[in-house]
C-alpha positions as CSV (number, residue, x, y, z in Angstrom):
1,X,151.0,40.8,155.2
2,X,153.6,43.4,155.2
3,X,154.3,42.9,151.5
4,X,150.9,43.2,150.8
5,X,150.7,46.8,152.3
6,X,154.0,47.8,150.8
7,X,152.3,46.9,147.3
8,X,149.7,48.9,148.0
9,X,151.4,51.7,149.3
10,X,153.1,51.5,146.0
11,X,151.0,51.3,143.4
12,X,147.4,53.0,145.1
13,X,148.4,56.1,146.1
14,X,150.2,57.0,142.9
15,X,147.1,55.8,141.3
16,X,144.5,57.6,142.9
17,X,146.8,61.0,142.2
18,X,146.7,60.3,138.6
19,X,142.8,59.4,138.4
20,X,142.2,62.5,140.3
21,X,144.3,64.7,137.6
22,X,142.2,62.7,134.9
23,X,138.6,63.6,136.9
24,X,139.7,67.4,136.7
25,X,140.5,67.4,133.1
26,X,137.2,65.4,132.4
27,X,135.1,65.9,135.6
28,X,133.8,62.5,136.1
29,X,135.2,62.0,139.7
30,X,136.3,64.2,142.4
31,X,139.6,65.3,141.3
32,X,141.1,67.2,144.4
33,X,139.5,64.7,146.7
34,X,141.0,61.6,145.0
35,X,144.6,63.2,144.8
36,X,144.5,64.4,148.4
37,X,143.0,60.5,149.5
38,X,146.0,59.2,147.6
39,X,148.3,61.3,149.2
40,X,146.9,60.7,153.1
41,X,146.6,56.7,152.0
42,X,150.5,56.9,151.5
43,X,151.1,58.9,154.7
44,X,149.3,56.6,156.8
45,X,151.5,53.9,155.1
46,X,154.7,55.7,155.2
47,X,154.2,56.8,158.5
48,X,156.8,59.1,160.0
49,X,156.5,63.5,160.2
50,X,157.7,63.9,156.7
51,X,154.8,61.6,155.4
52,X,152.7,63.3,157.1
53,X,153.9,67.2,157.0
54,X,153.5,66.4,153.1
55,X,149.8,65.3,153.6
56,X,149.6,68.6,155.5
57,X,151.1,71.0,152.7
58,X,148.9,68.8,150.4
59,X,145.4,69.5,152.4
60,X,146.4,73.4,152.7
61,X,146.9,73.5,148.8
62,X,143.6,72.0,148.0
63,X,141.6,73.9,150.8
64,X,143.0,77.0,149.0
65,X,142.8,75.6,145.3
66,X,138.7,75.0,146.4
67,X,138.5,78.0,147.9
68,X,139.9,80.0,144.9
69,X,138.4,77.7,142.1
70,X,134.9,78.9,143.3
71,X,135.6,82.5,144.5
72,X,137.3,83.5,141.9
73,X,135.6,82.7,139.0
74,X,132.0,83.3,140.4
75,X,133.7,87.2,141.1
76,X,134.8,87.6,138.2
77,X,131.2,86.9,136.2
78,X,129.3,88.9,138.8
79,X,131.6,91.8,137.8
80,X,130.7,91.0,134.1
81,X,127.1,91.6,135.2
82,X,126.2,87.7,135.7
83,X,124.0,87.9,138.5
84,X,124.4,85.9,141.6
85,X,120.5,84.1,141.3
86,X,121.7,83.1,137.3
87,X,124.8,81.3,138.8
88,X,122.6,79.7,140.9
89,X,120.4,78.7,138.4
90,X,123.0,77.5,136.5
91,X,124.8,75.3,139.0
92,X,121.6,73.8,139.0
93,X,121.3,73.2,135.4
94,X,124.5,71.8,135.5
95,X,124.1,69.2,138.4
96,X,121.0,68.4,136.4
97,X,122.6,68.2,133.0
98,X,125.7,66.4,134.4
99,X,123.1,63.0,134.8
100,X,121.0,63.4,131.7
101,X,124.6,64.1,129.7
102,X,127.2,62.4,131.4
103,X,130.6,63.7,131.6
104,X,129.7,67.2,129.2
105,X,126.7,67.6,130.6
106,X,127.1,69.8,133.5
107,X,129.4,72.3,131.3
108,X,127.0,72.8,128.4
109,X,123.8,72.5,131.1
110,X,125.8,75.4,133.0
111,X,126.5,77.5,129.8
112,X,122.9,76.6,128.3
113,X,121.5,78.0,131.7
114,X,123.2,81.1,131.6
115,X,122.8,82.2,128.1
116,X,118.8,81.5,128.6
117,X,118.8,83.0,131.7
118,X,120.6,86.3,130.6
119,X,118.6,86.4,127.5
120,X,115.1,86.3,129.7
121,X,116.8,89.2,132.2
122,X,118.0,91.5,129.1
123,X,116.2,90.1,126.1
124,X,119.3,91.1,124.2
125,X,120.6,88.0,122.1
126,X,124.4,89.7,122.0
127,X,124.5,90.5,125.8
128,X,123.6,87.2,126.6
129,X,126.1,85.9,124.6
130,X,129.1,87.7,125.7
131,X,127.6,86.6,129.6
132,X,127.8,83.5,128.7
133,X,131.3,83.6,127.2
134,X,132.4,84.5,130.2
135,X,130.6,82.3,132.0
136,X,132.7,79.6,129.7
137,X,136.0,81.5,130.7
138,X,135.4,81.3,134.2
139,X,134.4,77.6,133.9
140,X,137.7,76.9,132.3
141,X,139.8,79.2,134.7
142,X,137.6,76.9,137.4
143,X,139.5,74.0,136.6
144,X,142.8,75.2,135.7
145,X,142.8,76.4,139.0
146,X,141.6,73.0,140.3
147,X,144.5,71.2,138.0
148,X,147.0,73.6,139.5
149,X,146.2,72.7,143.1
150,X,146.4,69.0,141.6
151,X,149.8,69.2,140.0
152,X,150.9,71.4,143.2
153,X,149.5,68.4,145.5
154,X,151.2,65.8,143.1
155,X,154.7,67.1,142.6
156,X,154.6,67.7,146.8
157,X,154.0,64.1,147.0
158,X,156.6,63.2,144.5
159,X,159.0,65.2,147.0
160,X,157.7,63.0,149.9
161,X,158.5,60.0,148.3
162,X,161.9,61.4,147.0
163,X,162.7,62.4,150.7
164,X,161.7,59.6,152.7
């Protein structure tokens, strides 16, 4: 039985990290989530304060790369004059779009929803535009700040495993 869990604590954890990279480049799963499961599976495993000060370092770079992937982006459009009720709207498109397109659909629902939205509040075909392109910008500064927190989290764990 104790081969068995070595195996796992082998080849899962290291697994789940590099799904969880994948699901933030294309978001299919939950990226952060599935690197910071990988990361506690192996501390549980490993056992020992190193194991799990690492989990620990990992949880506080993910709580801070969720907290900054959807503060600062949604700042940064409301200061572009993308009103709080049209990011709304759009996060709702998006959830929506996300299940009738899968994988790209909650991007273009989100981006879709904002253009039509800003083109109803300003009927001005260029301001909507230029909302929406930075609505597009933020969206992509959204998950380079999600895959920064995920290569932080992964290279800490590689540092766990390298120093217990």
């Amino acid at each position: 039985m104790d081969g068995l869990v070595d195996e796992i604590g082998l080849v899962i954890p290291p697994l789940l990290i590099i799904v969880g990279l994948l699901g933030i480049v294309v978001p299919v799963l939950p990226g952060l989530l599935l690197i910071l499961g990988g990361v506690l599976l192996w501390a549980a495993l490993e056992g020992g304060t190193t194991a799990w000060l690492i989990f620990a370092a990992s949880l506080l770079v993910a709580v801070i790369g969720w907290v900054l992937q959807y503060t600062l982006p949604g700042k940064r459009m409301r200061d572009r004059g993308v009103s709080s009720s049209t990011l709304a709207i759009a996060v709702l498109v998006g959830i929506v779009g996300f299940f009738v397109v899968p994988v790209v659909g909650a991007i273009i629902g989100f981006v879709l929803a904002i253009f039509v939205v800003e083109y109803l509040r300003s009927k001005d075909t260029a301001l909507a535009w230029e909302r929406t392109k930075h609505a597009l910008v933020a969206v992509l500064h959204s998950m380079g700040i999600e895959l920064a927190a995920g290569l932080t989290i992964a290279a800490l764990f590689v540092g766990g495993l390298v120093a217990t």
